[in-house]
C-alpha positions as CSV (number, residue, x, y, z in Angstrom):
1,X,-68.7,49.3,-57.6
2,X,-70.5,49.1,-54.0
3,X,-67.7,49.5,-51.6
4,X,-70.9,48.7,-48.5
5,X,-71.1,44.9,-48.8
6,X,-72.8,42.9,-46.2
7,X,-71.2,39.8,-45.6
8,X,-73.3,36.4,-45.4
9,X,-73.5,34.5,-41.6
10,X,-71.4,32.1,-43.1
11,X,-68.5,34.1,-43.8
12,X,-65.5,33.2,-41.0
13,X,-65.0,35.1,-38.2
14,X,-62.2,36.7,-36.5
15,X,-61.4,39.3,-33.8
16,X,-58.8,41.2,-36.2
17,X,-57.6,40.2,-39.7
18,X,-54.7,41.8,-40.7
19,X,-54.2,42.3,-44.7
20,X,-50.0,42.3,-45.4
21,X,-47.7,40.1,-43.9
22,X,-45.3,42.4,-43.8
23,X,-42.2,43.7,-41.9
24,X,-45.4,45.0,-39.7
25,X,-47.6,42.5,-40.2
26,X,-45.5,39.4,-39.2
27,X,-45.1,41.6,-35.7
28,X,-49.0,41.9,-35.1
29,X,-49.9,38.8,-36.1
30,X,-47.5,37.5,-33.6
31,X,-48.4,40.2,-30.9
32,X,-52.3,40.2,-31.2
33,X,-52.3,36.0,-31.0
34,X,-49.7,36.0,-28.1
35,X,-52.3,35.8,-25.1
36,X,-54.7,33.3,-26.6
37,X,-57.8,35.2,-26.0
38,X,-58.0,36.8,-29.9
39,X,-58.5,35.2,-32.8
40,X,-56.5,36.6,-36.0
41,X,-56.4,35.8,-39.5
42,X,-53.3,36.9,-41.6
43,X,-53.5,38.0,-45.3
44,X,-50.7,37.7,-47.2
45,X,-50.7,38.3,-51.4
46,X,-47.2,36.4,-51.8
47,X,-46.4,32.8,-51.3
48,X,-44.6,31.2,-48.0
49,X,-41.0,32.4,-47.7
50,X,-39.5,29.1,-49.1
51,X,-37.8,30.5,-52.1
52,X,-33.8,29.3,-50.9
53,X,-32.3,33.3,-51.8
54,X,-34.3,34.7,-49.4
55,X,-33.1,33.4,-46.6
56,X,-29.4,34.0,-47.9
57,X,-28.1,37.4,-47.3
58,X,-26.6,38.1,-50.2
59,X,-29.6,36.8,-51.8
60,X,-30.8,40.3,-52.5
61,X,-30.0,40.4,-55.5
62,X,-31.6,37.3,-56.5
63,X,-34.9,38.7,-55.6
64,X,-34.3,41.9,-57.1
65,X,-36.5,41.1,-60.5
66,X,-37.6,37.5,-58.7
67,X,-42.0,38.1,-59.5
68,X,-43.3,35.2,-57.5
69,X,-41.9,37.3,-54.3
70,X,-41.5,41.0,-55.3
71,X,-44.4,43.3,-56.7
72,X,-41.9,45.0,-59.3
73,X,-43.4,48.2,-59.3
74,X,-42.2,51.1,-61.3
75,X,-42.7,54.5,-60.5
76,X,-44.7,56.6,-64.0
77,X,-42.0,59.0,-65.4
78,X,-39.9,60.8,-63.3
79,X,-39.6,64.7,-64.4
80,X,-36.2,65.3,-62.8
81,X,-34.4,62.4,-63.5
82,X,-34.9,63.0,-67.0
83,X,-38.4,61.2,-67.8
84,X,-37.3,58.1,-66.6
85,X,-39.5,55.1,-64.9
86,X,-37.6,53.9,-61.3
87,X,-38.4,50.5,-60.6
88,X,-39.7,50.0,-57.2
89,X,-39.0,46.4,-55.7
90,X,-41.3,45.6,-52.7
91,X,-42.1,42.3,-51.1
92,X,-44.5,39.6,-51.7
93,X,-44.0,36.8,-49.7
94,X,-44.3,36.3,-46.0
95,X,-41.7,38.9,-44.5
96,X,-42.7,41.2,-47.3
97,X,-40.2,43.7,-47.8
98,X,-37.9,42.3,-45.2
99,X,-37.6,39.2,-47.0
100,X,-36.1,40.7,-49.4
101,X,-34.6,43.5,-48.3
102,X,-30.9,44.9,-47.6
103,X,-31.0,43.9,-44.1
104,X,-29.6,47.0,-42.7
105,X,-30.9,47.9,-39.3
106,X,-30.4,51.7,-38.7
107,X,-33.7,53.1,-37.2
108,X,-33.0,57.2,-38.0
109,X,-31.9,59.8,-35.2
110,X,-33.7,61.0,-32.5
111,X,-34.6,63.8,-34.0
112,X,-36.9,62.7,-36.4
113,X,-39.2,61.1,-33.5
114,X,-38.9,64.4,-31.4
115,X,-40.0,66.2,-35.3
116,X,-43.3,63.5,-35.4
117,X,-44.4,64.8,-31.8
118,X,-43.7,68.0,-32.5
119,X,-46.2,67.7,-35.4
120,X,-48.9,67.1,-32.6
121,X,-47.9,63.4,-32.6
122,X,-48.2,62.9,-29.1
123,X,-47.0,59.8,-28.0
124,X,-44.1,59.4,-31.0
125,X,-41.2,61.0,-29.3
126,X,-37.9,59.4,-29.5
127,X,-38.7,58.5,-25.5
128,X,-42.1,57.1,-26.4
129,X,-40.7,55.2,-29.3
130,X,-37.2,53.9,-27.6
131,X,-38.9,51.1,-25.6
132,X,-40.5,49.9,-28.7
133,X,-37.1,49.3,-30.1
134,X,-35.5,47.6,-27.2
135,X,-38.6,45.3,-26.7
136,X,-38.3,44.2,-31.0
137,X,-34.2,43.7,-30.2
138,X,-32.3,40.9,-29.5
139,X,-29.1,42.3,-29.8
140,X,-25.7,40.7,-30.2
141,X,-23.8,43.1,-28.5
142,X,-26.1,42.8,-25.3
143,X,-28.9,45.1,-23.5
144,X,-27.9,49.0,-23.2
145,X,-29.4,52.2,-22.4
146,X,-30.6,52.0,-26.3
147,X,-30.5,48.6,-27.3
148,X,-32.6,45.4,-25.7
149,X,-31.5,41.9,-25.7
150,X,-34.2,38.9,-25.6
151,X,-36.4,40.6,-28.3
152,X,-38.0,38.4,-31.4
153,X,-35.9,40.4,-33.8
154,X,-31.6,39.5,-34.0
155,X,-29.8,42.2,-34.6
156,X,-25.9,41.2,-35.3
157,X,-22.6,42.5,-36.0
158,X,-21.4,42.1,-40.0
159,X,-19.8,38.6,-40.0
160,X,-17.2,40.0,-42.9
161,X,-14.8,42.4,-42.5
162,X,-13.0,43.0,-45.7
163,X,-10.1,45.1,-46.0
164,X,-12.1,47.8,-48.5
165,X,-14.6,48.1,-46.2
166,X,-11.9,48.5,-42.7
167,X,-10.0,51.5,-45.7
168,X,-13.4,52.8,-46.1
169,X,-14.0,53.7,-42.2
170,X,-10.1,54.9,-42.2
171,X,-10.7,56.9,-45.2
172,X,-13.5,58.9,-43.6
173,X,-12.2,59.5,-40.5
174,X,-9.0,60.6,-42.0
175,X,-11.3,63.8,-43.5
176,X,-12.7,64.3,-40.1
177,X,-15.5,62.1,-39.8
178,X,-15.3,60.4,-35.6
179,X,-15.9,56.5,-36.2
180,X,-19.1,55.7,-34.6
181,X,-19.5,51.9,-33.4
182,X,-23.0,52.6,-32.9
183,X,-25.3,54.1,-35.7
184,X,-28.3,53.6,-33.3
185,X,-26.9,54.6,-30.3
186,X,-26.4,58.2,-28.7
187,X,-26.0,60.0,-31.6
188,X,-25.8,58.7,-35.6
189,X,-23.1,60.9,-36.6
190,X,-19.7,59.2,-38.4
191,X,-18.1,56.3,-40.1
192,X,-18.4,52.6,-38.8
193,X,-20.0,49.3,-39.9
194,X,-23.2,48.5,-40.2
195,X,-25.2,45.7,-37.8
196,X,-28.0,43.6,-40.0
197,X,-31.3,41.8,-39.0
198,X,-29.3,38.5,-39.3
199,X,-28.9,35.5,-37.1
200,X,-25.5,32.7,-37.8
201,X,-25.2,34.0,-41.3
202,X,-29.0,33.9,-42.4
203,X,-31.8,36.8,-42.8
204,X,-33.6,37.1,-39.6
205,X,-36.7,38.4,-41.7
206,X,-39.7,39.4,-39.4
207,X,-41.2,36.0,-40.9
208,X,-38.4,34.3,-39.4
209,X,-38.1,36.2,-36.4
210,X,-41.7,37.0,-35.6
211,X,-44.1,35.0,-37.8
212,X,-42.2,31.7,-37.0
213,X,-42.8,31.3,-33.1
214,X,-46.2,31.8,-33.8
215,X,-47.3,30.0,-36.5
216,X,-48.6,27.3,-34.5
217,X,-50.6,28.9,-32.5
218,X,-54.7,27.3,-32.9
219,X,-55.6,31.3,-32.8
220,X,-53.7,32.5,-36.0
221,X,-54.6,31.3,-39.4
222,X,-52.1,32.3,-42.1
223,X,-53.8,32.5,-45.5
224,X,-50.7,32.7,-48.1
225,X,-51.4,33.8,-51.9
226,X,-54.6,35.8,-50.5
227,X,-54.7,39.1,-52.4
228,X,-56.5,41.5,-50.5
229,X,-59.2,42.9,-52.9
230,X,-61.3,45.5,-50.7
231,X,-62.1,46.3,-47.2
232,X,-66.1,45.8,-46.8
233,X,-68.1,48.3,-44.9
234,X,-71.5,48.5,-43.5
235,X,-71.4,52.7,-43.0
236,X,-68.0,53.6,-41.9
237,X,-67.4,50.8,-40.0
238,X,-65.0,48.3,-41.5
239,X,-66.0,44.7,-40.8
240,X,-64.2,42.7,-43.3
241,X,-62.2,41.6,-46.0
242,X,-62.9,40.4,-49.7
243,X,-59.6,38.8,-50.5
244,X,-58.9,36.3,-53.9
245,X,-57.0,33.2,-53.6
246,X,-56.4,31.4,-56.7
247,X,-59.8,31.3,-58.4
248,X,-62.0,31.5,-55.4
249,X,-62.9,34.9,-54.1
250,X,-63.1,34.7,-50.2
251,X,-64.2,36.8,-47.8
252,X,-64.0,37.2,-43.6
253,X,-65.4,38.9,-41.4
254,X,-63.4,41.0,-38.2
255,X,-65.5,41.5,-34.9
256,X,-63.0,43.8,-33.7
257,X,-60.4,45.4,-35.7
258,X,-59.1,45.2,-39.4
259,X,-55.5,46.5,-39.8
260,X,-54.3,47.5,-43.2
261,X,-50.2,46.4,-43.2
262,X,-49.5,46.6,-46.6
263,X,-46.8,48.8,-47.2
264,X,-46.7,52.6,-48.9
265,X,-48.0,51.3,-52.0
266,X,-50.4,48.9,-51.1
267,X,-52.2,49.6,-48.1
268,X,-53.1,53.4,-49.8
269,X,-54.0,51.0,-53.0
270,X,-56.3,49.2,-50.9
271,X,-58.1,52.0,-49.0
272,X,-58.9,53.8,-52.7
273,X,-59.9,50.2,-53.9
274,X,-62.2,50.1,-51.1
275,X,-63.8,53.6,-51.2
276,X,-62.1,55.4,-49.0
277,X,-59.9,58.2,-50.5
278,X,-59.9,61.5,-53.0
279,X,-63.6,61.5,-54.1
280,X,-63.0,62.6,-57.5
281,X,-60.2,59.5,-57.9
282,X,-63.0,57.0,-56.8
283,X,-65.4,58.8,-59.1
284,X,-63.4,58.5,-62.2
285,X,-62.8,54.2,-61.2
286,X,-66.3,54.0,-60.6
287,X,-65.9,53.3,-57.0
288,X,-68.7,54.0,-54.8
289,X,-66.8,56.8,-51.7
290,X,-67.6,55.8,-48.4
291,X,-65.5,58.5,-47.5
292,X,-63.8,61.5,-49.5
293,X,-60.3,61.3,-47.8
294,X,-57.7,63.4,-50.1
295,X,-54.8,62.4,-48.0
296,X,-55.2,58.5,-49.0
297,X,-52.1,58.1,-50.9
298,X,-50.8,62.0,-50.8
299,X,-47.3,62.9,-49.5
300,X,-45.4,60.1,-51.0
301,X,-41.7,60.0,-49.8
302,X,-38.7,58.0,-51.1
303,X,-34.8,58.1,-50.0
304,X,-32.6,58.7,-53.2
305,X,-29.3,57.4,-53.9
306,X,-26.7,58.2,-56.3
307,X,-23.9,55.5,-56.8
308,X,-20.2,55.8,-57.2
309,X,-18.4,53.2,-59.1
310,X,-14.6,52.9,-58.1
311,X,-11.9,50.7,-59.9
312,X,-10.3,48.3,-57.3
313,X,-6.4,48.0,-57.8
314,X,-6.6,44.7,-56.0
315,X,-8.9,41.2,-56.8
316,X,-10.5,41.5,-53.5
317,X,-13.9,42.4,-54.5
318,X,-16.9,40.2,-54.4
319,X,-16.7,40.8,-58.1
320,X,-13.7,39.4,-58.3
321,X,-15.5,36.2,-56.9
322,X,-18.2,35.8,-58.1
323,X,-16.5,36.0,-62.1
324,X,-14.0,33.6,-60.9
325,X,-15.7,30.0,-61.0
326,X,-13.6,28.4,-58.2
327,X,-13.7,31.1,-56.4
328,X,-17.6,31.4,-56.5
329,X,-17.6,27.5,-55.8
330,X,-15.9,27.9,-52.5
331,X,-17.9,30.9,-51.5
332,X,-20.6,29.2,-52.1
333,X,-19.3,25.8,-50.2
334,X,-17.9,27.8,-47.2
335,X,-21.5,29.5,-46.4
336,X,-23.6,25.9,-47.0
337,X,-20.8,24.8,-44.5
338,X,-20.7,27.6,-41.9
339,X,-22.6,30.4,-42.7
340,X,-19.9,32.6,-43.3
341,X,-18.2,34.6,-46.1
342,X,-19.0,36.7,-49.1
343,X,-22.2,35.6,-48.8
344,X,-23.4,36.7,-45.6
345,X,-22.9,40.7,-46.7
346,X,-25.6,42.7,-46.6
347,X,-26.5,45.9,-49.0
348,X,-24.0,48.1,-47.2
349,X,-21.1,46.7,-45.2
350,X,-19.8,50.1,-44.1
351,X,-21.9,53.5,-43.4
352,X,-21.5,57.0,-42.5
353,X,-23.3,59.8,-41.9
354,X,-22.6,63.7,-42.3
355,X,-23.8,67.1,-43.1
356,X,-23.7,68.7,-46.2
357,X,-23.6,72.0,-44.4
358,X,-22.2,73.5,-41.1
359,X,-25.6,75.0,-40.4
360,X,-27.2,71.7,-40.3
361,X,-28.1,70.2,-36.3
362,X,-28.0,66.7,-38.0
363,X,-26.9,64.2,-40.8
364,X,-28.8,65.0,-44.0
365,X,-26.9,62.7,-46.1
366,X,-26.2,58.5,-45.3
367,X,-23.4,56.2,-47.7
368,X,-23.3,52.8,-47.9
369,X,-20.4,51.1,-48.9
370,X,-20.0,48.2,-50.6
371,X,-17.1,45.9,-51.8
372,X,-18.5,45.0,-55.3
373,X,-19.9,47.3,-58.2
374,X,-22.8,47.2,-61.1
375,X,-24.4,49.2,-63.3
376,X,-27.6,48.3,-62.0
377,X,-28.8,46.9,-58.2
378,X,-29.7,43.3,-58.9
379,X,-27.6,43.2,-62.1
380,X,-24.3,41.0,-63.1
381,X,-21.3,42.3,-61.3
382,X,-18.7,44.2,-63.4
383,X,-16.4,41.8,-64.7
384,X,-13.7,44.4,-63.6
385,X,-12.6,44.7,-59.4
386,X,-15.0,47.2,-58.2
387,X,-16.7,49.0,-55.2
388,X,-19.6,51.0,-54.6
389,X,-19.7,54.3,-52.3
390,X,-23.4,55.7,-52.4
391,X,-25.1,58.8,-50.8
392,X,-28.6,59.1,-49.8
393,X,-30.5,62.7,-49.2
394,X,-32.0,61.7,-45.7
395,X,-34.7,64.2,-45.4
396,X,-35.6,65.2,-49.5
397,X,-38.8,67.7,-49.7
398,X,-39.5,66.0,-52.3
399,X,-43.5,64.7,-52.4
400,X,-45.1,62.3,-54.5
401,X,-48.3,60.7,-54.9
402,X,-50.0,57.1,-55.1
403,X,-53.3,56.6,-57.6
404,X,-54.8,53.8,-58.2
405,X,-55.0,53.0,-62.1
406,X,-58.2,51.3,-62.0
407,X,-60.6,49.5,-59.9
408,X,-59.2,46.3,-61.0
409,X,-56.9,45.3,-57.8
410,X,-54.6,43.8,-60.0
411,X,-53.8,46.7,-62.0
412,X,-50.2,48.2,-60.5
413,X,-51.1,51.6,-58.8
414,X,-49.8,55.0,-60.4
415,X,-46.6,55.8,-58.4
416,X,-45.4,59.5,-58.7
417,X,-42.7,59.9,-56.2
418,X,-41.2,63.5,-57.8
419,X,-37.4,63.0,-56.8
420,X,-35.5,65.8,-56.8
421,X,-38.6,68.6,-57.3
422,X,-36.5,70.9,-55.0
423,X,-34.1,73.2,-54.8
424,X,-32.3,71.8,-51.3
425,X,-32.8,68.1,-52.7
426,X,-31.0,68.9,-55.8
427,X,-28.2,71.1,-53.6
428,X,-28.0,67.9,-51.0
429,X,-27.1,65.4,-53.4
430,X,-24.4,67.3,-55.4
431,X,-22.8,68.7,-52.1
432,X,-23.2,64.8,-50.7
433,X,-21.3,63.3,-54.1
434,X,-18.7,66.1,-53.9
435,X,-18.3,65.2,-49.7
436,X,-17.7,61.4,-51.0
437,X,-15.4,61.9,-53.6
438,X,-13.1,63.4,-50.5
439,X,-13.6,60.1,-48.7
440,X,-13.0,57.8,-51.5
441,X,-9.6,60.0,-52.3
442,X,-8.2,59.9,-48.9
443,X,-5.4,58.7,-48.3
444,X,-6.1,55.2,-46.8
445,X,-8.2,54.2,-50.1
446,X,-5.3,55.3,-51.9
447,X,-3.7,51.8,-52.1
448,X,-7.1,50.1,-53.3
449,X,-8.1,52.7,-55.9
450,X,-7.3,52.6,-59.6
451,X,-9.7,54.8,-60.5
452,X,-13.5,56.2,-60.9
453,X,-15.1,54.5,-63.2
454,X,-18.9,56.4,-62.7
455,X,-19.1,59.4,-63.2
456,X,-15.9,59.6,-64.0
457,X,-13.2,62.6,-63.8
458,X,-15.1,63.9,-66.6
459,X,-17.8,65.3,-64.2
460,X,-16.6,67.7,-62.4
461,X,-18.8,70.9,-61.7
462,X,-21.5,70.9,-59.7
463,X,-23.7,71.4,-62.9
464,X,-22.1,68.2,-63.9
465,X,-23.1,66.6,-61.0
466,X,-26.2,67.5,-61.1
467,X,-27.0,66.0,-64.2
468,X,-25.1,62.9,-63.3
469,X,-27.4,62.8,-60.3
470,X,-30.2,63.2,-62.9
471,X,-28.9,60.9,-64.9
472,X,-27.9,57.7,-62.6
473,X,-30.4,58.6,-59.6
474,X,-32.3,56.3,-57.9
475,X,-34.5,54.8,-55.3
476,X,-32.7,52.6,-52.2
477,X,-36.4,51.5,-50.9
478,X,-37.7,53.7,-48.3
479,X,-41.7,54.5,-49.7
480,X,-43.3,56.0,-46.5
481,X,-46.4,58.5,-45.4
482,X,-49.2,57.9,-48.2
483,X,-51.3,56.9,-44.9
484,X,-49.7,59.7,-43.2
485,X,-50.3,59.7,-39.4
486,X,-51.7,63.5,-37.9
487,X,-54.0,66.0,-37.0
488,X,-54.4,68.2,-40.1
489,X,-57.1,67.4,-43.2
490,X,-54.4,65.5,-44.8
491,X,-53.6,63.1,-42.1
492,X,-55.1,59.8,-42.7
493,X,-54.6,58.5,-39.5
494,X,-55.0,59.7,-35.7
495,X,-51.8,59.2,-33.3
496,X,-53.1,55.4,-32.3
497,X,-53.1,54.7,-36.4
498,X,-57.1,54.7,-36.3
499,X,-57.8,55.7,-40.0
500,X,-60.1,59.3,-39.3
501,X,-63.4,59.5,-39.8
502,X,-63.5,55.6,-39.9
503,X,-64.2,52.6,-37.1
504,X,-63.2,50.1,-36.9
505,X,-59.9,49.9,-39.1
506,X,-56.1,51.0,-38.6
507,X,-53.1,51.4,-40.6
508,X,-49.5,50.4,-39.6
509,X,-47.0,50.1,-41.8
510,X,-44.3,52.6,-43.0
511,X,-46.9,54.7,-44.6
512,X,-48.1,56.4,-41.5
513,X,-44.9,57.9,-40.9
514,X,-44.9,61.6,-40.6
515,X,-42.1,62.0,-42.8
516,X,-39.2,59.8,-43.7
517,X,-36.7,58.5,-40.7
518,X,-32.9,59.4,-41.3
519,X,-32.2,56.2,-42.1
520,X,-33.4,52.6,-43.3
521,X,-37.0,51.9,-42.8
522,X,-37.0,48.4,-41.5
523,X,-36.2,49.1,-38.1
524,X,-38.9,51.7,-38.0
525,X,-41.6,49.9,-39.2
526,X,-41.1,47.0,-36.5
527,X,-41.0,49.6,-34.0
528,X,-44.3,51.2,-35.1
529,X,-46.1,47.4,-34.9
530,X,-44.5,46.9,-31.8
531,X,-45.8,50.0,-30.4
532,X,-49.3,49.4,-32.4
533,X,-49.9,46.1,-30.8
534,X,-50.1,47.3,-27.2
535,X,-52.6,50.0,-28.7
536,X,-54.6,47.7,-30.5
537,X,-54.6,45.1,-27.2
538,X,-55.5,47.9,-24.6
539,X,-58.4,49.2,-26.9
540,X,-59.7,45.7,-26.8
541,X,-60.0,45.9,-23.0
């Protein structure tokens, strides 16, 4: 397959295309067309955001196993979680993953932007990164030292304050956890609740927030159900796309700039696709190299999380609703009429953050809380009252990789994420179940608890615990670095997200990260668009 393709004079022409539209690519397309003076095209695999459950919070879980907007991925195999396959939902729809996604907007600690720079990425401090936050905000609580008000993106207070959720925060504190009102504030440290990317009770996806302003714009053309099939090269430098859309395959043409936002599984996918990547991979597929670039879909990360299922002595869980006809009726009739109730929650109500060890200068482990219970994410609630405690490793050594299968683009890439291939991964996660057991048996949860119902009192030692980690482990969404940004032979970007050793075409998306934030990746990625925009636009100068 000849990656070097010239393209005909006929072919459309724009100053940048970008392929994903994305939690990052809703935020350049909106960026890049702002000023009138470029011209952009916007690739996006999915269909328009239309589907009703995305724009419902709670709708989640709707959209969990929904194919017309989610990718469904699986990972191959998993060696420490007992050979099994971890499904890996990821967007497909304008919004991409924030479309369908938790809504949870926690951006990580400050630390982990100070750890990029220190990695020789200068410009990616917490400073340097801040004022990309703030500009993205529109926060509810107003403008601060770290939080801006006016931005495209709503960030909002939860809407429902259950009483589980208000014993949860109590519970914590009461084993010496401070509450923290501010997850994103001066420090991350403690118990509190949550804010989401929601606005009156609906997702404020960046298709929404971003996307939706700009839609209209004569400089932006939006090409829905256009999957990206390779980036087309003459030499190194990229100048356009061959995308397929419906039976006709297409294919346009970027004077400037090509930016690859298509997530940690897909932009990676694309660059091998497209010859750039490990030689020998391209070899094998048949794909002519137009350059050998072994980091391409190297250093895979994922957040883990490992779910406790407690027995609710009281019928005020969401399961209790949801099983109860009437009840789900007039759920269902008070959010059409106001936007508020049991369906306005996002995937966590409450949160908190601590270390599994004194010696530790920061959170290594995150919980989200939740006032209803499954065996599975995106499954039928218990038909018992039941809530959900989980903990997430924040930083797991844990590295994975991302292959493509074949040189067919529609064959799902081989995803390898490795959980738990460490020593301190598999430490982290038992001392973070045994730290949450202490919460969920404080005194303040005593009232609501009947019981554990998973594990159970029948795991016990940290052996146990282990293998129940093993056992019932698994992702909460956070791919990142497979288009790892740095200065070493594995980096496959430079510090303005330039992929190395190419022209002509940047990455931005969550898989340039360095290394996984402490927290969700939403936030983050919106930040890194932000920031890439300006880079983009003053290159252009």
């Amino acid at each position: 397959m000849n990656a070097n393709s010239s393209l005909a004079p006929s072919e459309p022409e724009f100053d940048y295309i970008i392929v994903g539209a994305g939690s990052a690519g809703c935020v350049l397309a909106n960026r890049l067309s702002a000023n009138g003076k470029h011209s952009v095209l916007l690739l996006e695999a999915g269909p328009k955001d239309s589907n009703i459950w995305i724009h419902v919070p709670l709708g989640y879980g709707k959209l969990f196993k929904e194919k017309t907007v989610n990718w469904m991925y699986q990972t191959e195999p998993e060696p420490e979680l007992k050979g099994r396959q971890v499904f890996q939902p990821r967007g497909k729809t304008l919004g991409g993953s924030s479309s369908i996604n938790g809504l949870l907007y926690v951006r990580g600690q400050h630390e982990d932007y100070d750890r990029w720079r220190q990695l020789g990425n200068t410009g990616w401090g917490y400073d340097d990164v801040l004022p990309y936050f703030k500009k993205a905000e529109n926060q509810s609580r107003g403008a601060d030292q770290y939080h801006g008000s006016g931005g495209p993106l709503p960030v909002s207070n939860m809407i429902v304050t259950d009483p589980l959720s208000k014993a949860f925060i109590d519970a914590a504190v009461e084993t010496g956890l401070p509450y923290n009102p501010d997850f994103n504030g001066a420090t991350q440290e403690g118990v509190g609740l949550f804010q989401t990317t929601t606005r009156n009770g609906r997702r404020a996806s960046t298709a929404v927030a971003y996307l939706g302003p700009a839609k209209t714009r004569s400089n932006l053309k939006i090409e829905t159900s256009a999957h990206a099939q390779r980036v087309l090269f003459e030499g190194r430098r990229a100048v356009g796309v061959e995308y397929r859309q419906g039976a006709a395959l297409r294919r346009a043409r970027a004077r400037k700039e090509i930016v690859l936002s298509s997530g940690a599984y897909n932009s990676p996918q694309l660059l091998q696709l497209s010859g750039v990547g490990p030689a020998d991979l391209l070899r094998k597929h048949g794909i002519d190299i137009v350059l050998d670039a072994p980091g391409v879909g190297h250093d895979l990360q994922d957040h883990m999380q490992v779910r406790i299922v407690m027995r609710c002595s009281q019928k005020i869980t969401l399961n209790d609703t949801i099983n109860h006809p009437l009840r789900r009726t007039m759920a269902g009739a008070r959010y059409a009429l106001f936007r508020k109730g049991w369906l306005t929650i996002a995937a966590g109500t409450a949160g908190a953050f601590f270390k599994t060890s004194p010696r530790l200068a920061s959170p290594d482990i995150q919980v989200h809380f939740l006032p209803f219970s499954t065996d599975k994410m995106g499954e039928k609630l218990h038909d018992f009252s039941g809530f959900t405690a989980s903990v997430c490793q924040l930083r797991p050594e844990s590295r994975g990789t991302l292959r493509i299968k074949s040189a067919d683009p529609t064959v799902p890439p081989e995803i390898r994420i490795n959980y738990m291939s460490t020593e301190t991964d598999r430490t982290t996660n038992v001392e973070g179940l045994k730290i949450l057991r202490k919460i969920l048996n404080a005194p303040a949860l005593k009232p609501f608890v009947a019981g554990e119902v998973d594990p159970g009192t029948k795991v016990s030692t940290d052996a146990e615990l282990l293998d129940f980690c093993r056992e019932r482990g698994s992702t909460i969404y956070h791919p990142t670095s497979t288009c790892r940004m740095g200065n070493d032979a594995l980096a496959v970007v430079d510090q303005r997200l330039k992929v190395r050793g190419l022209v002509g075409l940047r990455v931005v998306d969550g898989s340039v990260m360095p290394d996984l934030v402490s927290g969700n990746t939403n936030a983050p990625i919106i930040m890194i668009a932000e920031k890439a925009s300006d880079m983009i636009l003053e290159d252009a100068r």
